[in-house]
C-alpha positions as CSV (number, residue, x, y, z in Angstrom):
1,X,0.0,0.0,0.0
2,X,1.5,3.3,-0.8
3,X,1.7,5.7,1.7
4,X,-0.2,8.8,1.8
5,X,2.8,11.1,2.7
6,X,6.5,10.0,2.5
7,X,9.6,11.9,2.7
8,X,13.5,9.7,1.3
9,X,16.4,11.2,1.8
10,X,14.8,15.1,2.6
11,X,17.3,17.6,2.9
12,X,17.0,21.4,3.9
13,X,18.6,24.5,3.8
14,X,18.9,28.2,5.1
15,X,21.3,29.4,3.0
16,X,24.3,27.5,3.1
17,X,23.4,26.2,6.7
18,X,21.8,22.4,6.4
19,X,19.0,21.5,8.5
20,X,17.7,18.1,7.6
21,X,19.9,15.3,6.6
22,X,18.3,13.0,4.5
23,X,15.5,12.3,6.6
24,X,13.1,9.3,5.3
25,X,9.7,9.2,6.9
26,X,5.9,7.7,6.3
27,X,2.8,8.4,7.2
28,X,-0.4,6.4,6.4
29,X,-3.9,7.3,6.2
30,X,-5.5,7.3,9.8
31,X,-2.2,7.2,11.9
32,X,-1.6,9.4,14.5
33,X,2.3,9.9,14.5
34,X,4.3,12.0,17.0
35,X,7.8,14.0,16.5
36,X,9.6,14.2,19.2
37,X,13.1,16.0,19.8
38,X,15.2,18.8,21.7
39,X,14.9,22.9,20.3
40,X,16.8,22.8,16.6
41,X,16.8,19.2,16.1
42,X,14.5,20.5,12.6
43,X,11.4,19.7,13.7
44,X,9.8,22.4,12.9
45,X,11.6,22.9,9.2
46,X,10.7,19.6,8.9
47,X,6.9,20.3,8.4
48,X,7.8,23.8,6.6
49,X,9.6,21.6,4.1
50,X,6.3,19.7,4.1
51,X,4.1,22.5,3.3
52,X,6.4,24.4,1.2
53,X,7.4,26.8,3.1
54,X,10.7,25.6,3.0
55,X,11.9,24.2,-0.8
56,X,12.8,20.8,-0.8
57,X,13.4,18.4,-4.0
58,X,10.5,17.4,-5.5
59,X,10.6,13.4,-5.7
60,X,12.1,14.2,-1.7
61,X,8.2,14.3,-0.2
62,X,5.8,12.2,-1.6
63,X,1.6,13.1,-1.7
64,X,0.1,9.6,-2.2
65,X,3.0,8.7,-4.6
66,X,3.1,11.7,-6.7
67,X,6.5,14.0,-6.3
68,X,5.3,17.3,-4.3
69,X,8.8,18.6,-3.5
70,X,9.0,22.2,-3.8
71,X,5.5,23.0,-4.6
72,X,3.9,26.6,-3.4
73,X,2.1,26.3,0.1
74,X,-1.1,27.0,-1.4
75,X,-0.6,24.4,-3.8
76,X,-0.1,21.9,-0.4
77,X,-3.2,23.0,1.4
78,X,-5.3,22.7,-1.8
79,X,-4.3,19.2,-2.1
80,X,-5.0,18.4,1.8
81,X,-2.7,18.7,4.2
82,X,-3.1,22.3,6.9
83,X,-0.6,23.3,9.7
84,X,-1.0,24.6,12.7
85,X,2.1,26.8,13.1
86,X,4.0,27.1,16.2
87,X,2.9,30.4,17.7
88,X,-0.3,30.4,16.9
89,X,-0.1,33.5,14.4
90,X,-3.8,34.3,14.5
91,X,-4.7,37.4,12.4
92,X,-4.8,40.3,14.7
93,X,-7.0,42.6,12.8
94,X,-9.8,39.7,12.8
95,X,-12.5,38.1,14.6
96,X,-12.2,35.1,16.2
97,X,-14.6,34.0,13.5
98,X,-13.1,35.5,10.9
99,X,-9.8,33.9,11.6
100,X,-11.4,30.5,11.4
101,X,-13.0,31.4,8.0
102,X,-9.5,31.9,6.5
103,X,-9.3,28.5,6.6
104,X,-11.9,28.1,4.3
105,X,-10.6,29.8,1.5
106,X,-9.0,26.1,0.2
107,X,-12.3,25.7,-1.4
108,X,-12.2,21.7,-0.4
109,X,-15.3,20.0,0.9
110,X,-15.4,17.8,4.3
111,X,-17.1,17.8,7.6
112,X,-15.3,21.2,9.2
113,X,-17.4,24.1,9.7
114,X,-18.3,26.6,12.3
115,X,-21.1,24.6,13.4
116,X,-19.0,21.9,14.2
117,X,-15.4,23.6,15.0
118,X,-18.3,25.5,18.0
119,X,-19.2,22.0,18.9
120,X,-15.5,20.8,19.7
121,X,-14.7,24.2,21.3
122,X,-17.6,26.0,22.9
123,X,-15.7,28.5,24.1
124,X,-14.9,29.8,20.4
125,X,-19.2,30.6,19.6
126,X,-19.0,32.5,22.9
127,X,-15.6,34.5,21.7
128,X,-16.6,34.3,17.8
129,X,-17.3,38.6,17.6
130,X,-13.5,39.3,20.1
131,X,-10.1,40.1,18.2
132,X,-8.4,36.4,18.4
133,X,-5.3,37.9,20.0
134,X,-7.5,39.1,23.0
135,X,-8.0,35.7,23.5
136,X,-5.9,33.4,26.3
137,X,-3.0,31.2,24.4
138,X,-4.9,27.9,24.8
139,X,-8.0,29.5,23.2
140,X,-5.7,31.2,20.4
141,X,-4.8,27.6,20.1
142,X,-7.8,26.2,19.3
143,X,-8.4,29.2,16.9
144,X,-5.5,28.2,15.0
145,X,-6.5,24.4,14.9
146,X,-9.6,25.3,13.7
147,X,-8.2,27.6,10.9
148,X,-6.4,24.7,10.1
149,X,-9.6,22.0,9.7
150,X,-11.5,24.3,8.2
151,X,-9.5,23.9,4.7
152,X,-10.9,20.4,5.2
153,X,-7.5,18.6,5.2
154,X,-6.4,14.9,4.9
155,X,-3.3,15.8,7.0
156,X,-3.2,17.8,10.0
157,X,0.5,19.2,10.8
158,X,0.9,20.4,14.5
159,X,3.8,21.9,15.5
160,X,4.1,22.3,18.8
161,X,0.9,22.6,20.2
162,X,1.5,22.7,24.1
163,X,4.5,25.9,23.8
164,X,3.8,28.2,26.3
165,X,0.4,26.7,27.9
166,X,-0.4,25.5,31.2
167,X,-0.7,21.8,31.4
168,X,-4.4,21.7,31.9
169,X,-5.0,23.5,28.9
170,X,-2.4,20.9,27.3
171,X,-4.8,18.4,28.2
172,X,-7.9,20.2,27.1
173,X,-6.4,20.8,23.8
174,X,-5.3,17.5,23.1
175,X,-9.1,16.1,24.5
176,X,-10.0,17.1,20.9
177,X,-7.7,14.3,19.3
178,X,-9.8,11.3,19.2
179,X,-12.8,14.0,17.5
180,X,-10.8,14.9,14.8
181,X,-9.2,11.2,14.2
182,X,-12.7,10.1,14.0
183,X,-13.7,12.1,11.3
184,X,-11.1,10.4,9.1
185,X,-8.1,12.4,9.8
186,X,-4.6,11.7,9.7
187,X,-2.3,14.1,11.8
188,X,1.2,14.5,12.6
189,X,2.3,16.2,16.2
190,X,5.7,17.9,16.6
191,X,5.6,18.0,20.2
192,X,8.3,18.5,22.8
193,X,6.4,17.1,25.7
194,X,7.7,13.6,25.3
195,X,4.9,11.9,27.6
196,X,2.1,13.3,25.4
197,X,3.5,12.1,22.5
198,X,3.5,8.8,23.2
199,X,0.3,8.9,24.6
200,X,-1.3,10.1,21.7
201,X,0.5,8.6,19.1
202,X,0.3,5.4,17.5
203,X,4.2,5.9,16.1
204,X,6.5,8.3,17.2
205,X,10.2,9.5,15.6
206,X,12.7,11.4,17.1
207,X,14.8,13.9,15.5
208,X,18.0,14.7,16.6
209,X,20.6,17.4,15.0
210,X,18.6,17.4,11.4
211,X,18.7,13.4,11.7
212,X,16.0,10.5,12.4
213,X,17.8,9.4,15.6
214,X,14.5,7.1,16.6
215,X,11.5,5.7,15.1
216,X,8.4,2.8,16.0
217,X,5.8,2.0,17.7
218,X,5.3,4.4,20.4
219,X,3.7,1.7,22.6
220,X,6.9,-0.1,22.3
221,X,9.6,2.4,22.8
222,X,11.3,2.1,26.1
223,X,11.8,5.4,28.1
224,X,15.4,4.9,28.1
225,X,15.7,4.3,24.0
226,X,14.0,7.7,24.0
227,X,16.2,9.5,26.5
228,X,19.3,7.9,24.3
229,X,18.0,9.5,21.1
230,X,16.4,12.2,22.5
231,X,19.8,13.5,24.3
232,X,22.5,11.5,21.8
233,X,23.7,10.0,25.3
């Protein structure tokens, strides 16, 4: 079976400076899978290289077999996969509302809309009318997840959601998992809170210095194989 996203040998740049060395990945339809690793192990480019933010070679990252590589970010999102970027980076001219109809403007068809984005997160119908910065960080978290579903993805990309939150909010915000898997969506968490990650995940790699350093079954991994890969000790 092929696999609905797949990365071989993914390299990245900033400038001369190399980020990612030839970092091979999969992702099937329905998983759950977790990156895991210490601040600029590339995470975070990793999924940029993934939506085209940053440019990668095109038969490097594979969408359902075909070469994607290099393709414009709107070109990504159009074909179904959505970020939620690190930080949030809500609009601060609009609405709470209005941020979550950016998402929209993909133009795909699915379940996501505001009726049901309200249902997962009351909290947003009651804020809808406020400025989405005026909003706490977890809420401006679930603003930009939102955002993100409403394009009607395949693939969800998270990167980092629990930075700067309170660990009951953590746990709120990842409460809304199992929804959004059961509507058929496949999602990828960068996540720095290691004992999250494996709790969510079904399979879990860890990146270390622009390298795969660890990958399996999450269930499986030992705490000490992590710590090892984690840490390079």
């Amino acid at each position: 079976m092929t696999a609905l996203l797949q990365t071989q040998d993914l390299q990245a740049f900033y400038g001369d400076a190399q980020a990612l060395f030839g970092i091979d990945f999969e992702l099937n339809a329905g998983e759950l899978v977790a990156i895991i690793g210490a601040n600029g192990a590339g995470k975070s480019t990793f999924l940029k290289c993934l939506t085209g933010l940053v440019k990668a070679k095109p038969e490097a990252i594979r969408w359902k077999g075909q070469p994607v590589g290099g393709q414009s970010p709107g070109d990504i999102v159009r074909q179904g996969l959505a970020m939620v970027p690190e930080g949030r980076r809500l609009f601060p001219s609009l609405s709470v509302e209005e941020n979550l109809l950016m998402g929209a403007n993909a133009g795909r068809k699915g379940p996501w809309s505001l009726k049901r984005l309200y249902q997962m997160f009351p909290i947003l119908e009651e804020k809808r009318a406020a400025p989405g910065t005026s909003l706490s960080g977890g809420q401006q978290q679930m603003v930009a997840m939102g955002r993100a579903l409403m394009s009607n993805p395949e693939v969800l990309l998270c990167d980092e959601l629990s930075l700067g939150l309170a660990p009951i909010v953590i746990r709120e915000i990842y409460q809304a998992m199992p929804a959004i898997t059961a509507e058929g969506m496949t999602v990828v968490i960068v996540e720095q809170d290691v004992t999250m990650a494996r709790q969510v995940s079904q399979r879990l790699y860890c990146f270390q210095e622009g390298r795969v350093s660890l990958q399996g079954a999450s269930s499986e991994l030992s705490r000490e194989q992590i710590s090892q890969a984690y840490f390079g000790v």
